[in-house]
N, C-alpha and C positions, 0 to 999 in steps of 0.2 A: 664210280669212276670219275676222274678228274675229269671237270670239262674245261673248253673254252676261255671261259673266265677264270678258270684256276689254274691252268696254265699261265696265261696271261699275268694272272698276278705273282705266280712262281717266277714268272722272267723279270717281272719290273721288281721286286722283292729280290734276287741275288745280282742283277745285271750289274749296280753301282760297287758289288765288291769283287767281282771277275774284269767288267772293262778295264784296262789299265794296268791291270794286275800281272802277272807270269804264274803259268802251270809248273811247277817245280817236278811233278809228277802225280800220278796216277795209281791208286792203290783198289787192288779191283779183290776182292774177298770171296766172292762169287759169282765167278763168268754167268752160268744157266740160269740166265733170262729167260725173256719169251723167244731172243735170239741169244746166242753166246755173246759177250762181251766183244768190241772190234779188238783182235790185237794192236792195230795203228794204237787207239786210244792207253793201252798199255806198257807204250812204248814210248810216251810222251815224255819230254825233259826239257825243260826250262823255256815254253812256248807264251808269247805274251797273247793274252785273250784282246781281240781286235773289235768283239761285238757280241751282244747276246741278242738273239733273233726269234720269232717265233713264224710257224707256218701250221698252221689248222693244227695238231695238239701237240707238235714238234716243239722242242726247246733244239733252238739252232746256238749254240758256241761256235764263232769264227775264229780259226785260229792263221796264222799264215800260208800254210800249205792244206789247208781242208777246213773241215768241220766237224764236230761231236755234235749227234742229231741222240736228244732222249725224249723217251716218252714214257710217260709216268704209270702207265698202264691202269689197270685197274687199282690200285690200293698208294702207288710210288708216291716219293713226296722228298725236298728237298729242303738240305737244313743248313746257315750258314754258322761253323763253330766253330771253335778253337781248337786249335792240331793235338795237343794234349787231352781231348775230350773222349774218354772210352766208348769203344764200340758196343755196340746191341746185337743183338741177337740176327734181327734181320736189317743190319746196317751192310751193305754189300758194296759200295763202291765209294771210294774217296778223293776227292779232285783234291789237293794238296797245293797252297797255293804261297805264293811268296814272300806274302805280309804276314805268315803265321794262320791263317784260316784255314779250311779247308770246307769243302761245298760238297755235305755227304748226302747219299742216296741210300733211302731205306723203303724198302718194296716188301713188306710180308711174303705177298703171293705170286712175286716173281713175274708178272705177266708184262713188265715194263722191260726201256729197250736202251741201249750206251751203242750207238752203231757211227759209223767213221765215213767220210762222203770226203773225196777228192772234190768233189765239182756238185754242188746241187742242182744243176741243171738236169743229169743222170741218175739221181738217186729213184732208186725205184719206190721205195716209201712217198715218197714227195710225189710220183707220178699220178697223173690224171685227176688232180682233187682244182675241184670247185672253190669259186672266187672266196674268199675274204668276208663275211657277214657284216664288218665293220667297214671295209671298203666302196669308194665310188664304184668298184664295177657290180658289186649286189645292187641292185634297184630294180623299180617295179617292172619297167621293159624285160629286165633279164628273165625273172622267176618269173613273168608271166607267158613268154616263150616257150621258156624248159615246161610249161606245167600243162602244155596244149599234147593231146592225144594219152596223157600219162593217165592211166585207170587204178593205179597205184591211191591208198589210202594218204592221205595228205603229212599225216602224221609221220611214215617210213621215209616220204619223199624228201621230208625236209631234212633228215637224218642221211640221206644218202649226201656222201663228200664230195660225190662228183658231181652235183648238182651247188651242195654250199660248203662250206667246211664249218665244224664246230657248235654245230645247233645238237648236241645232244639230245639226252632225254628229258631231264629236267626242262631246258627251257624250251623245245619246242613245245612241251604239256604247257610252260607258261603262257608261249606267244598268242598259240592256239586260242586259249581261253579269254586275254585279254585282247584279242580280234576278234573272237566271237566268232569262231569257224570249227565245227566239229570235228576231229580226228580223224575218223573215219569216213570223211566225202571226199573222194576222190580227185588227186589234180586238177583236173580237168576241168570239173565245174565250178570252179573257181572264177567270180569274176573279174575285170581289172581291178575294180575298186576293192575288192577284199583283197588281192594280192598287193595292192599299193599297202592296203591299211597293215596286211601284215609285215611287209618287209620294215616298215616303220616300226613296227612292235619287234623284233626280231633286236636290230638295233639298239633299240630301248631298255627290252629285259637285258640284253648284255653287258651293254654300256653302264648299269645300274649295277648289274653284279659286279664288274671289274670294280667299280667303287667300293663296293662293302665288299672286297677280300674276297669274292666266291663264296661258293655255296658248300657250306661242311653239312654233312650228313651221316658217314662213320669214318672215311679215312682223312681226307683231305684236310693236310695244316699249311698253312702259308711258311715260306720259307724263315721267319722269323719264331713257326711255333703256332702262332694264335691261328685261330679258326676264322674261318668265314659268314659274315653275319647275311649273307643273302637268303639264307634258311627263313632268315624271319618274316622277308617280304613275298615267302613263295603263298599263291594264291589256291591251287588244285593239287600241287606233287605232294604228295604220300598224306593226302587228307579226304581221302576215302570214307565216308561215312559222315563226315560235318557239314556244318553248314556253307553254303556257297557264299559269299561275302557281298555280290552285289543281289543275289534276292532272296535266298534263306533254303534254296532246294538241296537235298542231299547231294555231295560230292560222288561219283563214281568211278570205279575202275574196271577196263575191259585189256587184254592183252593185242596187242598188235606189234606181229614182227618180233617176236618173242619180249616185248618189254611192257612194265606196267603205264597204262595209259591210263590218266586222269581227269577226269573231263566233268563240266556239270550241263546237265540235259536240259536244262530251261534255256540258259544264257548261250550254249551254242548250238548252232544247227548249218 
């Protein structure tokens, strides 16, 4: 699933050929998403895009009177081509735009979303989700607050939106490891100095991924096509069984919150 950082580069990767641009329209080939398609979005003709935005894995289009809120779901991914460029198979929506481009979306597994917002202040997707990772308001006062009383394994906690938005799977296995904090100990016991150290790491693994393009591991392409080279700097995700990098111990995986966890048992505790 896309994360964080691959949104992120999806936005800054089509933003400079939609800002400025006009939607000429909308060509939608398969409403049945994860939601149906918004008809607002279907109805669109001749709107100038005012802003590409993002919010925890939302790609925000401004347009004048609202917004086009997608998310790339599980497999989505977006391409920017040329209006004469034949469709695929599972190519299902096409922004058509008025320099001859068009900004298509292709989702295999359908699990992603084209949904329409009057006001994001209301949008109920966009509700209750926690600060920005990247943002002044993530810091170590904040996470170290939220994480007093929580008996929650460290690893879910960090994954919960309402707490931070965008720390996936992948990089909270990275953060974890490169703080040197086990997955599985509990909020709680946590102390400032390792919630300092981690929120620093948290910032760092991301801030590293958005440079190298995101992290490709089977679906995700950047909007230009190419893949994401933060694969090559991952230290513990899907390296179960080799060796651990800072002392030689085998890598392990245990399931938590249904997802694979990666951890090595020397270097955290």
């Amino acid at each position: 699933m896309p994360e964080l950082p691959e949104v992120e580069t999806s936005r800054r990767g089509i933003e400079p050929h939609l800002v400025g641009n006009t939607v000429r329209y909308v060509e939608v080939r398969n409403r049945r998403l994860r939601w149906p398609v918004s008809e607002q979005i279907e109805r669109l003709s001749d709107r100038p895009v005012l802003s590409v935005q993002r919010r925890a894995k939302y790609l925000l289009i401004e347009l004048p009177e609202g917004w086009i809120i997608i998310h790339l779901g599980m497999s989505g991914s977006l391409r920017i081509l040329l209006e004469e460029t034949p469709e695929e198979k599972h190519d299902h929506v096409d922004m058509v735009l008025g320099d001859g481009k068009i900004l298509r979306y292709t989702d295999p597994r359908r699990f992603g979303a084209w949904l329409w917002a009057d006001d994001l202040a209301t949008c109920p997707v966009l509700a209750n989700l926690g600060p920005e990772p990247l943002s002044d308001d993530f810091d170590a006062a904040y996470l170290f607050a939220k994480s007093r009383k929580r008996n929650t394994p460290v690893k879910s906690w960090l994954m919960d939106n309402k707490i931070v938005v965008g720390v996936g799977n992948i990089y909270a296995n990275e953060s974890l490891f490169l703080s040197r904090i086990h997955p599985l100990r509990p909020a709680k016991d946590l102390t400032e100095d390792e919630v300092a150290r981690l929120v620093a790491t948290i910032k760092q693994v991301l801030t590293e991924s958005i440079k190298q393009g995101g992290t490709t591991l089977k679906d995700f392409l950047q909007s230009d096509g190419k893949p994401g080279y933060f694969a090559q700097e991952l230290f513990v995700y899907g390296k179960q069984g080799e060796c651990c990098a800072n002392c030689g111990q085998k890598i392990e995986v245990v399931k938590v919150g249904q997802r694979s966890t990666f951890f090595c048992p020397a270097c955290q505790h």
